[in-house]
TIBAGU-194310 format. One line per field, with one value per residue (C-alpha): residue in one letter; residue number from 1; x, y, z. Coordinates in steps of 0.001 Angstrom, whole numbers, plus 500000, padded with zeros to 6 digits. Example, Ala and Ser with C-alpha at 12.3 -4.5 7.8 and 13.67 -1.06 7.14 Angstrom:
2
code: c(a  s)
pos: c(1  2)
X: c(512300  513670)
Y: c(495500  498940)
Z: c(507800  507140)
end
This chain:
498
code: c(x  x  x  x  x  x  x  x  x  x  x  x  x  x  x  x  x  x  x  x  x  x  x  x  x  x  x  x  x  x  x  x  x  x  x  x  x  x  x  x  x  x  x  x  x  x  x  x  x  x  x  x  x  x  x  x  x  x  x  x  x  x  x  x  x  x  x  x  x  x  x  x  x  x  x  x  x  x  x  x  x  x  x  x  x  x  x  x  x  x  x  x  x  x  x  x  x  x  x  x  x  x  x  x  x  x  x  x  x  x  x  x  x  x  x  x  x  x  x  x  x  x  x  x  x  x  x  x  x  x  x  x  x  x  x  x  x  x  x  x  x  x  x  x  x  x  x  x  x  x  x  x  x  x  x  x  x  x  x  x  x  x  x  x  x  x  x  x  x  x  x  x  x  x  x  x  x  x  x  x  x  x  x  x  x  x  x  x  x  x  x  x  x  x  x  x  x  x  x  x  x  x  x  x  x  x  x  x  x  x  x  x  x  x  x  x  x  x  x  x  x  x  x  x  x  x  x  x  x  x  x  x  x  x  x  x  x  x  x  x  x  x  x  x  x  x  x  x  x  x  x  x  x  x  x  x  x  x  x  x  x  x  x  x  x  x  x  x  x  x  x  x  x  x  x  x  x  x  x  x  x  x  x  x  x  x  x  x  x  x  x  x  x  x  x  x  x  x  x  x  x  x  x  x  x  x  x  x  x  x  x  x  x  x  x  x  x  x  x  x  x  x  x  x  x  x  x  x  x  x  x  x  x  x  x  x  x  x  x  x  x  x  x  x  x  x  x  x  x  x  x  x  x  x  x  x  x  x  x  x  x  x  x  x  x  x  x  x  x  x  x  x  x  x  x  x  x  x  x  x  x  x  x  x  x  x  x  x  x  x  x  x  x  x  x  x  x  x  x  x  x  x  x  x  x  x  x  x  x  x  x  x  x  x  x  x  x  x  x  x  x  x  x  x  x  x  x  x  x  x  x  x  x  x  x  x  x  x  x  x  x  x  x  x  x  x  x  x  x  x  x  x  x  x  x  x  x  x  x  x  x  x  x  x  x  x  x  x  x  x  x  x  x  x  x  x  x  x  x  x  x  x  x  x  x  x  x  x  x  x  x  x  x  x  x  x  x  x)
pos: c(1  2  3  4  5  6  7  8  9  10  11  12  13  14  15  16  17  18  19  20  21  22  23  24  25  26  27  28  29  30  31  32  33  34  35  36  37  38  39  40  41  42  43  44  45  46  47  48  49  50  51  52  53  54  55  56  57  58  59  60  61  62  63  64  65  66  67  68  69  70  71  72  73  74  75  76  77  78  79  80  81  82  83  84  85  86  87  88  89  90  91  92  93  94  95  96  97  98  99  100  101  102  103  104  105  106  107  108  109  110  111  112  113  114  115  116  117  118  119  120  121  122  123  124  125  126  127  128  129  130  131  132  133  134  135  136  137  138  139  140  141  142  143  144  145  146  147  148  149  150  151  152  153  154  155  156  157  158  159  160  161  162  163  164  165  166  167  168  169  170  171  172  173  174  175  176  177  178  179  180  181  182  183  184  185  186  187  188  189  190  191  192  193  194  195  196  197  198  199  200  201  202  203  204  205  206  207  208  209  210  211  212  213  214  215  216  217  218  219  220  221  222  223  224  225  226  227  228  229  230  231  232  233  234  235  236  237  238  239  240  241  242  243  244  245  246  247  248  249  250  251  252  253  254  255  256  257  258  259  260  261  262  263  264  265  266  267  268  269  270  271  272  273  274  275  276  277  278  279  280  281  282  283  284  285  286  287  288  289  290  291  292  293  294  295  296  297  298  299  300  301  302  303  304  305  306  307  308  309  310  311  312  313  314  315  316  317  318  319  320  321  322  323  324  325  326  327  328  329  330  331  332  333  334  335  336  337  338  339  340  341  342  343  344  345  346  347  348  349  350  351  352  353  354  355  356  357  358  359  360  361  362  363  364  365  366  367  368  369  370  371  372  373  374  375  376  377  378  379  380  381  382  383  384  385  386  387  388  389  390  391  392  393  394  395  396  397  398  399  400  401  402  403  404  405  406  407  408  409  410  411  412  413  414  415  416  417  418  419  420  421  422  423  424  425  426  427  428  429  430  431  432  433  434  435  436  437  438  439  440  441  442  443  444  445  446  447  448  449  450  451  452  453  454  455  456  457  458  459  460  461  462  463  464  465  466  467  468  469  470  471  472  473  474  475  476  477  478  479  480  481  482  483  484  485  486  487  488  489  490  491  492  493  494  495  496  497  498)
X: c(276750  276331  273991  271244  268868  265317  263835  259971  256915  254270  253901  252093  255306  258196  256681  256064  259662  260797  259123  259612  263608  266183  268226  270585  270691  272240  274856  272482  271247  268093  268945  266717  263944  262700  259806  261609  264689  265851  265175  267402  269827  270410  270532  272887  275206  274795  274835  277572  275150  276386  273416  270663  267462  265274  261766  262531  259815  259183  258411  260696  263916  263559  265951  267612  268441  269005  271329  273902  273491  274743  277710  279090  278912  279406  280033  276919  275547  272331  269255  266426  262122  260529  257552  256473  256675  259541  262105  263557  264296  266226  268274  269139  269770  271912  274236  274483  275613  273025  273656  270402  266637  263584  259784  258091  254977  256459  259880  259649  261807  264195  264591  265599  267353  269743  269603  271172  273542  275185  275224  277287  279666  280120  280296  283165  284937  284949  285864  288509  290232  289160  291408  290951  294353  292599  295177  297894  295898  295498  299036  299734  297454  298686  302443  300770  299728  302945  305006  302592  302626  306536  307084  305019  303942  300404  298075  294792  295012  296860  297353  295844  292541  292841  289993  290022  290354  287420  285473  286828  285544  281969  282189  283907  283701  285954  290023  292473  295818  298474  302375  304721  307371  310850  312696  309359  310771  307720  307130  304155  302304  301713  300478  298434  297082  296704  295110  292681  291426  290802  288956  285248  283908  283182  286549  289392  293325  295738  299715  302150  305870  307594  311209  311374  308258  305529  302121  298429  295188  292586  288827  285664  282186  281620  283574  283564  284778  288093  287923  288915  292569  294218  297823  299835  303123  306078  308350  306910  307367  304889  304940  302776  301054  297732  294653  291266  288977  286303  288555  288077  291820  292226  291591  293469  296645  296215  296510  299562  301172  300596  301254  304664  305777  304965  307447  309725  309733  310621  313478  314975  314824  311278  307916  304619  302113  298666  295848  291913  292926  294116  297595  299426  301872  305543  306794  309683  308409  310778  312254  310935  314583  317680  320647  324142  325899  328789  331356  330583  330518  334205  335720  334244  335427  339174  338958  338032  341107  343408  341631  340976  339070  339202  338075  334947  333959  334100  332327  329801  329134  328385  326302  324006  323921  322554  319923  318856  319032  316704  314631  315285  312336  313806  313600  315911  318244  318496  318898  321819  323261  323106  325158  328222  328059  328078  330767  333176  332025  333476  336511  337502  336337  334343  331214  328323  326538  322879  323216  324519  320894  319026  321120  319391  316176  316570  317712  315500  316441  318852  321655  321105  321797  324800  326070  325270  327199  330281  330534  329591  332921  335079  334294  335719  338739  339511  339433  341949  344555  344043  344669  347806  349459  348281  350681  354103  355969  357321  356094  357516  355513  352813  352341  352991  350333  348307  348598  348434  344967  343703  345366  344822  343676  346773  350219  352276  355451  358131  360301  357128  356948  359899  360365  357028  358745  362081  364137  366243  364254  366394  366033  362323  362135  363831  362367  359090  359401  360970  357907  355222  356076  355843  357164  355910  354741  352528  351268  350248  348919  346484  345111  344096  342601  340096  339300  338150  336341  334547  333340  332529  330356  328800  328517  327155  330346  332073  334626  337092  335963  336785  340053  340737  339008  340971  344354  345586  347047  345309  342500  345023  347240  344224  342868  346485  347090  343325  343201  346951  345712  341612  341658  338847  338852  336758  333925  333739  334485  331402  329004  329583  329386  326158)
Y: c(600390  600936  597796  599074  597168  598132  597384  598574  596594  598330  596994  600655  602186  599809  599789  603633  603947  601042  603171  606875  606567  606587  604190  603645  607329  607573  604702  602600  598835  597900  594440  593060  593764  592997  593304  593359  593897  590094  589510  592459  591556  588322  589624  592583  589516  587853  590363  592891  596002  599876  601701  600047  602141  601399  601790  602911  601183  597338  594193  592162  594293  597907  600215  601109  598292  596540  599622  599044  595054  595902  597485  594580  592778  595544  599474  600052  603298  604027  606073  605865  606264  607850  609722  613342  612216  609691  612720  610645  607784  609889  611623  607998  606735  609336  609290  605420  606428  606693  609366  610492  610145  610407  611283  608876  610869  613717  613086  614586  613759  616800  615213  611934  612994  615107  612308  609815  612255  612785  608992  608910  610986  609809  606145  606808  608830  606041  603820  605866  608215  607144  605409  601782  601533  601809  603914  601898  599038  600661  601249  597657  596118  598648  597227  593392  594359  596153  593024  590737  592770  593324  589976  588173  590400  589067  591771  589694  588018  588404  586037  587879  589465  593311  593456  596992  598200  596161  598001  601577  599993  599892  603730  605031  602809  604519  605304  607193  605950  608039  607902  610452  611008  609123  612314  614303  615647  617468  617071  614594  616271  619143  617736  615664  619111  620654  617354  617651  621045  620114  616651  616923  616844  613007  611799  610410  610278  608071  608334  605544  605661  601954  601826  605169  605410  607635  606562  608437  606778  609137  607725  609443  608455  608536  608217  612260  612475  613179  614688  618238  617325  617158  615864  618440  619199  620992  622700  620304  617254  615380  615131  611935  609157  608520  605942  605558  602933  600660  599702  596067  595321  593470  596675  598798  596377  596549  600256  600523  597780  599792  603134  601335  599655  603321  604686  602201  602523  606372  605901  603394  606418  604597  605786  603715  604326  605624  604578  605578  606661  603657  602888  600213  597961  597801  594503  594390  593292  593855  590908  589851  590273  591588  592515  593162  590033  589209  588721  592337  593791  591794  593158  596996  595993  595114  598235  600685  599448  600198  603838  602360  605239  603748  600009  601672  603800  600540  598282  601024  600800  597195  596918  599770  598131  594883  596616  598166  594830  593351  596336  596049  598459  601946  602076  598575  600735  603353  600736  599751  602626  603297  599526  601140  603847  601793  600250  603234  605104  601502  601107  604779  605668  608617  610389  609824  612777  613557  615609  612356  611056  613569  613741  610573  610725  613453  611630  611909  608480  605371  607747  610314  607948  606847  610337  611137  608308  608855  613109  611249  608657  611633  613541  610780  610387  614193  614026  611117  612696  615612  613818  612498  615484  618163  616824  615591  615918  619555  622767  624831  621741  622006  625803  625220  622727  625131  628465  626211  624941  628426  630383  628098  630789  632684  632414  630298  629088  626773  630010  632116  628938  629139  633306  632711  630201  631315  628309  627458  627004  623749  622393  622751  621086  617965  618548  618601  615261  613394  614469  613756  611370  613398  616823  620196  620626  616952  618384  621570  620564  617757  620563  622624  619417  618723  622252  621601  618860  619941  623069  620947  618613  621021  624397  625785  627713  627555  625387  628854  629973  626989  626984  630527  629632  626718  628892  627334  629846  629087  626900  624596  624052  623276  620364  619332  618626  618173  615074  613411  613263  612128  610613  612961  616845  618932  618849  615310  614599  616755  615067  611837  612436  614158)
Z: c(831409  834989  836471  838658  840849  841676  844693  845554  847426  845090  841789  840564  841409  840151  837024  836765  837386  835166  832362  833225  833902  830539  831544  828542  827829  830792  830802  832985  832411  834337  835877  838004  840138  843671  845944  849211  851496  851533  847958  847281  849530  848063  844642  845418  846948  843430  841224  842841  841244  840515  842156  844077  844007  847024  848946  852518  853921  852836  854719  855614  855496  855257  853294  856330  856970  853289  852941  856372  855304  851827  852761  854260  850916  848379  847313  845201  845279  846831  846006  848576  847595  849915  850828  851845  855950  855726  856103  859499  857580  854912  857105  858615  855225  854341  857695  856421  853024  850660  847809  847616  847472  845527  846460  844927  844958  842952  841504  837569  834825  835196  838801  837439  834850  837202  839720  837517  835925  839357  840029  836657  837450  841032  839708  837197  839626  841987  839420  838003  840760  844032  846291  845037  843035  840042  837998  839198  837895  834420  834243  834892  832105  829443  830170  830308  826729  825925  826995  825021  821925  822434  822803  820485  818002  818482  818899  818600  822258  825745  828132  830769  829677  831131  833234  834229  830247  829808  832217  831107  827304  829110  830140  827326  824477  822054  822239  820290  820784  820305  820411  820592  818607  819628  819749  821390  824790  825632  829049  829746  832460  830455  827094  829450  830641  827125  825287  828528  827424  824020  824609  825556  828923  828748  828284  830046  829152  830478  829646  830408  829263  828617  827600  826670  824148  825293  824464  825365  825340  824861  825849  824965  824703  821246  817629  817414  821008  820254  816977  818178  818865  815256  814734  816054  813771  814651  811574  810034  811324  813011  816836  817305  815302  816171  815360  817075  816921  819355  822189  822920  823992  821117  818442  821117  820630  817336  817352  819153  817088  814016  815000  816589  813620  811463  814014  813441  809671  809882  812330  809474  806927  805538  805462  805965  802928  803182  801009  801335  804626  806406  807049  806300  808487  807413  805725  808194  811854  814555  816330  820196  821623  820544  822487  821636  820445  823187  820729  819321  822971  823637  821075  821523  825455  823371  821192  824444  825897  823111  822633  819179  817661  814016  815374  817298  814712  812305  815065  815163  811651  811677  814410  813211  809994  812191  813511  810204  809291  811321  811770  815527  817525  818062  822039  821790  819334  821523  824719  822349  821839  826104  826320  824139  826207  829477  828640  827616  830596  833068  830878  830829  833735  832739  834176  832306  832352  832861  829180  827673  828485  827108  823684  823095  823813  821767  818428  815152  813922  813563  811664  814287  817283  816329  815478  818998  820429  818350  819378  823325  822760  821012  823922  826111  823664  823665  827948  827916  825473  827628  831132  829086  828207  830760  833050  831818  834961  833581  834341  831409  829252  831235  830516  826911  826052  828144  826091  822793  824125  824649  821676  818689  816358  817082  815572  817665  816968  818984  819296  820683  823167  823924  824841  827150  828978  829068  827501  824609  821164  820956  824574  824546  821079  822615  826199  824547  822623  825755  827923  825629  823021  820208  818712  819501  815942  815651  818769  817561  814542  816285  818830  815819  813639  817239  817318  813934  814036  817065  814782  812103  814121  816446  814615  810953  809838  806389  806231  805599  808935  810891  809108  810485  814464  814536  813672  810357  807769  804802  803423  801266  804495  806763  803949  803874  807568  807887  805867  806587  810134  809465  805921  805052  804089  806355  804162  803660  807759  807975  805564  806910  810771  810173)
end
């Protein structure tokens, strides 16, 4: 409610006034009262009102000057009473400020009614928008309760009560809070701008995005306010999680807690369970803190160094059963999952990639992640064996691994190598192993098993077809050399990296 002061010398009129105007319907509270200048003054000073209405001319301090004294001491609004030949003094009190006047004489209720309406809006605009830091202030006391409720779990206090949010409670006492989905890359701005056009014209929304998680807080005036904007799906899958409820900070924590901890539970494979409506928190609450263990990151740091693919992958599997584990929140998975990466990027001294990034604010869930980071680090792994061989201090080498890199599906042989680069069949068999390290064959056969596995991981063609891209001659031979070199067949490599 907006606080209002009255301020009139005759009695006849104050009251009329007091009686005639709808204050409450109108998000106004009447209070106090006064029969001069001075005595308003020194309540305005106490009080800090919203809107001061005031008789121009009083004894003792007119509304002139009540109104230029005022604005020393506060930003109230001000609506000046006046009669039919007091038109001087309005014009006065309007090059001083005021926002409007009244005739006391003849002011209806339609004239009231629109009169406070505009004071409304001008009041929350001020409060809201205008160049007082308020929305910088907002977006300060939602990550004060995000750190709270992050760090303690508590939703039912904060240290620091949010001021502001209280106030915004006042104006719009109802909130919908609603989080997006941990893979939702929908741009904010423009959900922002299509939630707008769906909420009613007494509403405000405010978006804030902390560690990665995406959160809107949609404010309307009344319990229906926001019932036009239903959970939006996408093939089927829901887009965001949403509650509303009175929004003292405390139920507004509470929200976010549950609608957090319902995320959670689905990026762990789980689902939270409905009943009469009303969700349910899961058993599992994440931890404060977590962080990669440092003997875990030491030995990743150990197996990074030795190009250990079959040590990462194994270290991978452990840690992302620890954070199953313990449930660990989904942004702090993900914040994870960007440490590994980190690290791979220092040690091998990569590029990491502005498309590495979005892959994982991209990923659906736990499983997901990790599938992500592995195709990131066998990305890495394929560069560096690459780097190695493209240059062996041979040319004739050189163009050999070349071709075989961009004519896998054809039939090469080492005596087709060795007509396109116009040596012995023998001399580049032996030249081949002393540059490299290993025969022309291994070395063919490993090209065509990546090939594979990068059209296994990446693409939705039969296993025969791969066979055939990646330039094996039949399906038995592909499984064959498939699985001496990756342990798995194709079909299993693919079940189990996806």
């Amino acid at each position: 409610m907006w606080k209002v002061l009255l301020c009139e010398d005759e009695p006849v009129v104050r009251e009329a006034l007091v009686e005639q105007i709808p204050w409450e319907e109108f998000g106004f509270s009447l209070i106090a009262q006064a029969d001069n200048g001075s005595e308003a003054l020194e309540l305005i000073c106490q009080l800090q009102p919203d809107l001061v209405i005031t008789d121009i001319v009083m004894p003792e301090m007119d509304g002139i000057e009540l109104l230029q004294k005022a604005r020393m001491i506060s930003d109230a609004r001000f609506v000046m009473l006046t009669c039919m030949n007091d038109f001087d003094y309005v014009r006065l009190a309007l090059e001083n400020g005021a926002s409007g006047y009244l005739l006391k004489l003849s002011a209806d209720e339609k004239a009231l009614r629109e009169m406070l309406r505009k004071l409304d809006k001008e009041l929350k605009e001020r409060f809201l928008h205008k160049g007082s830091g308020e929305p910088f202030r907002f977006q300060q006391e939602y990550k004060a309760l995000w750190d709270h409720l992050i760090s303690t779990g508590d939703a039912e206090s904060c240290r620091a009560e949010p001021v502001y949010l209280h106030r915004l409670h006042e104006l719009y006492p109802h909130v919908e809070v609603r989080v997006l989905a941990p893979s939702c890359r929908e741009n904010m701005e423009k959900l922002e701008e299509k939630w707008t056009r769906l909420m009613p014209s007494h509403s405000l929304i405010h978006h804030v995005e902390l560690q990665g998680v995406r959160t809107f807080f949609l404010w309307t005036a009344s319990p229906a306010g926001a019932s036009a904007l239903q959970q939006e799906s996408e093939s089927g899958v829901s887009m965001s999680i949403a509650e509303q409820g009175g929004s003292s900070y405390q139920e507004l924590m509470r929200m976010w807690r549950r609608i957090l901890l319902e995320w959670n539970s689905r990026w762990y494979g789980g689902s939270c369970t409905e009943e009469r409506g009303h969700r349910h928190e899961a058993s599992a609450v994440p931890p404060s803190a977590w962080s990669l263990p440092w003997s875990q990151e030491k030995l990743w740091v150990r197996c990074l160094d030795a190009k250990d693919k079959e040590g990462l992958w194994r270290l991978m599997d452990e840690i992302w059963a620890k954070m199953m584990e313990d449930s660990v929140w989904f942004f702090q998975a993900k914040t994870t999952a960007d440490r590994l990466l980190a690290l791979a990027v220092h040690v091998w001294a990569r590029t990491a990639s502005s498309s590495a990034e979005e892959d994982y604010s991209g990923a659906e869930d736990h499983k997901d992640l990790k599938r992500k980071l592995e195709r990131r680090l066998d990305s890495f792994l394929g560069d560096l064996h690459q780097e190695k061989l493209t240059d062996t201090g041979r040319e004739e080498i050189n163009r050999v691994m070349e071709y075989v890199q961009l004519h896998l599906k054809e039939d090469i042989s080492l005596r087709s190598m060795a007509h396109y680069v116009n040596l012995d069949e023998r001399y580049l068999s032996t030249l081949f192993s002393r540059q490299t390290g290993e025969t022309f064959i291994n070395y063919l056969q490993q090209a065509r098993v990546d090939k594979a596995i990068a059209l296994l991981l990446e693409t939705d063609m039969t296993i025969r077809e791969i066979g055939e891209q990646a330039g094996f001659a039949n399906e038995n031979y592909f499984f064959r050399i498939f699985k001496r070199r990756t342990g798995e067949t194709p079909a299993q490599y693919r079940r189990s990296k996806k």
